[in-house]
Residue frames relative to the residue before (quaternion, step in Angstrom):
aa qw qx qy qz dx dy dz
X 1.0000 0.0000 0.0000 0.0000 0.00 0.00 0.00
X 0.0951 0.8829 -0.4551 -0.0666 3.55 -0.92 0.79
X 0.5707 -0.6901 0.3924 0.2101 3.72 -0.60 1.19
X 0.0049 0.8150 -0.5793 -0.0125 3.44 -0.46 0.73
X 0.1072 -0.8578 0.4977 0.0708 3.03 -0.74 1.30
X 0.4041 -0.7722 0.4258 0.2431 3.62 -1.07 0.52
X 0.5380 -0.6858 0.2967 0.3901 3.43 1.34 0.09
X 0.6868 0.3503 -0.3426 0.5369 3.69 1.08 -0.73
X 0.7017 -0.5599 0.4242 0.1190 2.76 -1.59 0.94
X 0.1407 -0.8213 0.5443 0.0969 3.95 -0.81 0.31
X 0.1390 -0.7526 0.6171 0.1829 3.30 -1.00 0.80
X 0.2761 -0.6293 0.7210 0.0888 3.90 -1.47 0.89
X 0.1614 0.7141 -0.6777 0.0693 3.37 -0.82 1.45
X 0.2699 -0.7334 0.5692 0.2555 3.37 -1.42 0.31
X 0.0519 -0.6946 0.7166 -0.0359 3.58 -1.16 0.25
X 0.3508 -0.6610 0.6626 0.0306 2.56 -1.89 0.55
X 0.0379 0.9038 -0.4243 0.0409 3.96 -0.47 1.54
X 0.2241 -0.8380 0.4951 0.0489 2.99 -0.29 1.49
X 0.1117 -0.8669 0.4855 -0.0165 3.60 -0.93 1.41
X 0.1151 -0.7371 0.6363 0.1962 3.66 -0.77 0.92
X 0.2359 -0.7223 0.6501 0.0039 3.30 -1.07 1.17
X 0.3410 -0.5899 0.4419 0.5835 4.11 -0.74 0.28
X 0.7552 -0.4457 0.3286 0.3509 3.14 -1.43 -0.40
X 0.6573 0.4580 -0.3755 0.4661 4.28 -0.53 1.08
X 0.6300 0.6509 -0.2819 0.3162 2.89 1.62 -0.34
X 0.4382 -0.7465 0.4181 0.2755 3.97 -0.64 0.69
X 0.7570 -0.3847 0.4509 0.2751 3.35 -1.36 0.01
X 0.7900 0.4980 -0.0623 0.3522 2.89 0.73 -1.61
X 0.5154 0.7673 -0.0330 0.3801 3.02 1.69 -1.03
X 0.7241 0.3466 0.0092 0.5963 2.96 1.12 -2.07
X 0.6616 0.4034 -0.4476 0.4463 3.62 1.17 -0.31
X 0.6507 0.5202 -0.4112 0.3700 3.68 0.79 -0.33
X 0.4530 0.6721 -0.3089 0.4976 3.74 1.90 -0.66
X 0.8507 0.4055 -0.1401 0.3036 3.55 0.59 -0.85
X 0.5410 0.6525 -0.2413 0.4727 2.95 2.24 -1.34
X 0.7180 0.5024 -0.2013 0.4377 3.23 1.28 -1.41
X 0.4527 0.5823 -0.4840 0.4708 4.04 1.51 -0.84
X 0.5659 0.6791 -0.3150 0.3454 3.51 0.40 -2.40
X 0.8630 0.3065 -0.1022 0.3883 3.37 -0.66 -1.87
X 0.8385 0.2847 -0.2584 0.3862 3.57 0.54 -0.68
X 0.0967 0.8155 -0.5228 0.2289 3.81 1.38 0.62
X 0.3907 -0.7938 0.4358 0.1651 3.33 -0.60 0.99
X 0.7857 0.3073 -0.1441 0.5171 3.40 0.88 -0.61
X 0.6796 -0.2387 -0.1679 0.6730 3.66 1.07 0.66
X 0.4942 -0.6389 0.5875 0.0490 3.63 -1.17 1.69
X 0.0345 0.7879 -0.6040 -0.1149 3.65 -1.03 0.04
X 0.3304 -0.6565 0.6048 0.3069 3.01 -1.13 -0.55
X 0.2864 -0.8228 0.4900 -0.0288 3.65 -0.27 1.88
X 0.1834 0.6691 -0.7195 -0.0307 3.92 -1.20 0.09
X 0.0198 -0.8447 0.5344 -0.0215 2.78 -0.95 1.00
X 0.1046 -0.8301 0.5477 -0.0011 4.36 -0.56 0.43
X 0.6535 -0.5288 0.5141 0.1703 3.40 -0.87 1.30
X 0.3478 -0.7607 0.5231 0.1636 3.64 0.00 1.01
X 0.3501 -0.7503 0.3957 0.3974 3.78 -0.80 -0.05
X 0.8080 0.3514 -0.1776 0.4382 3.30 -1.06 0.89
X 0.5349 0.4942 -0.4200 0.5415 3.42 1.62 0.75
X 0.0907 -0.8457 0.5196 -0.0816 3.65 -1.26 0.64
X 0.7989 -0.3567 0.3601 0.3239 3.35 -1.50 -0.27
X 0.7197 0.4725 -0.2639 0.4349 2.99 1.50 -1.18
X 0.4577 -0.0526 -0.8235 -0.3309 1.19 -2.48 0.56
X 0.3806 -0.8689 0.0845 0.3051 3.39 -0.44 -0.06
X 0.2759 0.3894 -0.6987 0.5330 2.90 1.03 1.92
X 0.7663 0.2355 -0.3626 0.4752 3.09 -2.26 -0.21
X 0.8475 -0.3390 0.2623 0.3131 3.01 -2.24 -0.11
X 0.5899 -0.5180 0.5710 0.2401 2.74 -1.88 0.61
X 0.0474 -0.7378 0.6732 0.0156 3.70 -1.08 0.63
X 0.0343 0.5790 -0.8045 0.1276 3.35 -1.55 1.31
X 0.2290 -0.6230 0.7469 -0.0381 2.69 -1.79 0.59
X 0.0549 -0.8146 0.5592 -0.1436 3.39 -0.68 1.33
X 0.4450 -0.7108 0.5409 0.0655 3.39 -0.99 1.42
X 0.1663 0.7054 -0.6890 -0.0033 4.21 -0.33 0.54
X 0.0272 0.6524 -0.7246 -0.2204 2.19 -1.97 -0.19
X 0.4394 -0.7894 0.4264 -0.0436 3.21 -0.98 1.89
X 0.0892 0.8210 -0.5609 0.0581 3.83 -0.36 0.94
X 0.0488 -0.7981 0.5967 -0.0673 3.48 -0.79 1.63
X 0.5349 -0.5035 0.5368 0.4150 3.24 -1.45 0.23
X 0.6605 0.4639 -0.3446 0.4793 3.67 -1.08 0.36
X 0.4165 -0.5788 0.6547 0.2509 3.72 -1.87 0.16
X 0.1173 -0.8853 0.4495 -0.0204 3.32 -0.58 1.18
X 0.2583 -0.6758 0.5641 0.3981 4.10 -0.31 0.55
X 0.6257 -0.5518 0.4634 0.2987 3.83 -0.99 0.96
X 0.9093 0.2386 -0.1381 0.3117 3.49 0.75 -0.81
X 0.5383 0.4167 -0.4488 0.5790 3.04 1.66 0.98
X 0.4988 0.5866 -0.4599 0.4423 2.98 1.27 0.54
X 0.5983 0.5877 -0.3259 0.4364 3.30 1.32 -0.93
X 0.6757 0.5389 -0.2745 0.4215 3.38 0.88 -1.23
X 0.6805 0.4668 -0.2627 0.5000 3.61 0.93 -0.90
X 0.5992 0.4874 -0.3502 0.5299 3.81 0.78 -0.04
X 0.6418 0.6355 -0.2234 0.3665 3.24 0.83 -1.22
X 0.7556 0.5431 0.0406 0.3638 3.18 1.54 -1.02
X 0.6340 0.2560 -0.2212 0.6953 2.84 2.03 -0.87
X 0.6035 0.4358 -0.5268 0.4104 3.65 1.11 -0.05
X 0.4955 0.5117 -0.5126 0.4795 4.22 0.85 -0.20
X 0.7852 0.4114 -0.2719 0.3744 3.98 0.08 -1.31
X 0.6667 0.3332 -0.3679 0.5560 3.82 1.42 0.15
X 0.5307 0.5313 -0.4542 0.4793 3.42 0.60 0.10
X 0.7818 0.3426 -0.2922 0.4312 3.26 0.52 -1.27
X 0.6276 0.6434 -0.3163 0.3035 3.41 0.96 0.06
X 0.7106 0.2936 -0.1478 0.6221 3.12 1.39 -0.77
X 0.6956 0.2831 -0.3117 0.5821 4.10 0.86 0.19
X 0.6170 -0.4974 0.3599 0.4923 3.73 0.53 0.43
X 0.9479 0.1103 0.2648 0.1386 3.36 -1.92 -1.07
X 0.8867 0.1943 0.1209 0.4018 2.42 -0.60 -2.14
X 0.4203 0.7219 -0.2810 0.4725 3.41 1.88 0.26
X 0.0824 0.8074 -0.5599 0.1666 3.65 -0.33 0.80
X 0.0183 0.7071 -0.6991 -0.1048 3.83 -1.26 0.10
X 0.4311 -0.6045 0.6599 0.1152 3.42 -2.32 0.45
X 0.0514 0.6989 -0.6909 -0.1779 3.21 -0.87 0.29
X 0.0201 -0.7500 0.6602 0.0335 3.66 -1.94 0.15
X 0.2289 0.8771 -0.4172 -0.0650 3.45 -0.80 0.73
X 0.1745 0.7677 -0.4544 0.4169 2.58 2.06 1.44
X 0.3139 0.7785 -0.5244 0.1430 4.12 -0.11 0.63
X 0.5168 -0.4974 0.5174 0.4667 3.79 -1.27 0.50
X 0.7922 -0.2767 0.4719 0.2705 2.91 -1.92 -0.05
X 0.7569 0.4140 -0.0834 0.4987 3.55 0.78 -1.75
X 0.4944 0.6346 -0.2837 0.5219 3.66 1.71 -0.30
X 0.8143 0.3469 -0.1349 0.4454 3.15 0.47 -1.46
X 0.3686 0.6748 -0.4368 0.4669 3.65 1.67 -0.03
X 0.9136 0.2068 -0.1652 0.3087 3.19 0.25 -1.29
X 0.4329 0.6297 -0.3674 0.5302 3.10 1.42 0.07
X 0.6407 0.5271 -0.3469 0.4374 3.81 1.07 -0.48
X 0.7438 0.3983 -0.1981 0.4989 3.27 1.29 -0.93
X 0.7697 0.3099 -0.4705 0.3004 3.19 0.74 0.50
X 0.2843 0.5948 -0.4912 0.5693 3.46 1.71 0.96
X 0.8723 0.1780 -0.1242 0.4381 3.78 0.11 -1.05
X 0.5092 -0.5616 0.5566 0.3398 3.57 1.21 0.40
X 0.7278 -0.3145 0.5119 0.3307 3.85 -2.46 0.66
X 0.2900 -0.6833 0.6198 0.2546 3.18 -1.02 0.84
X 0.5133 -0.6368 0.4032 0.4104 3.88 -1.02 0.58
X 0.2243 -0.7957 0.5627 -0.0026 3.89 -0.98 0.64
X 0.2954 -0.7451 0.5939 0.0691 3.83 0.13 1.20
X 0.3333 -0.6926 0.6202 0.1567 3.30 -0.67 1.47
């Protein structure tokens, strides 16, 4: 097996994106809306994963839908976390609002503690396994 490298560097950030959606919309829906904004960004592409935080939903169930989605974002290049944030933020708001109307909007953050970003790791990558 052999490793080709490309010489530029990559940065792996995590964040946390929080989407209003109108109401009827799924989960599922808005993660495939974003994976596809994310990855196919014309002026710097990534490579996106994203997971359904625990304990976000549909509800309530008037007005918008709220989710909240854990990524984690790897580009080519050294990035400052918070112009990344801002630059996600943007193309995930301008594809949302495109394909669910308006009243659709999204957050990004990838300002978190240490003890934040723990648990937010484990529920993207699941309990690590432990040999008794």
């Amino acid at each position: 097996m052999t490793v080709v490298s490309t010489g530029t560097p990559t940065s792996t950030v995590m964040a946390v994106v929080r989407v209003e959606a109108p109401a009827g919309v799924d989960a599922p829906t808005v993660e495939a809306e974003l994976t596809r904004a994310l990855h196919e960004h014309q002026k710097r592409p990534m490579s996106v994963e994203l997971s359904l935080a625990d304990g976000t939903g549909p509800w309530p169930r008037r007005g918008p839908a709220r989710y909240a989605f854990v990524a984690v974002l790897t580009l080519a290049g050294r990035t400052v976390p918070e112009r990344l944030a801002r630059k996600v933020e943007k193309t995930a708001r301008k594809a949302i609002e495109r394909r669910f109307g308006r009243p659709a909007g999204a957050q990004v953050r990838t300002d978190m503690t240490d003890a934040e970003a723990g648990a937010y790791w484990y529920s993207l990558r699941g309990t690590p396994h432990r040999q008794a």
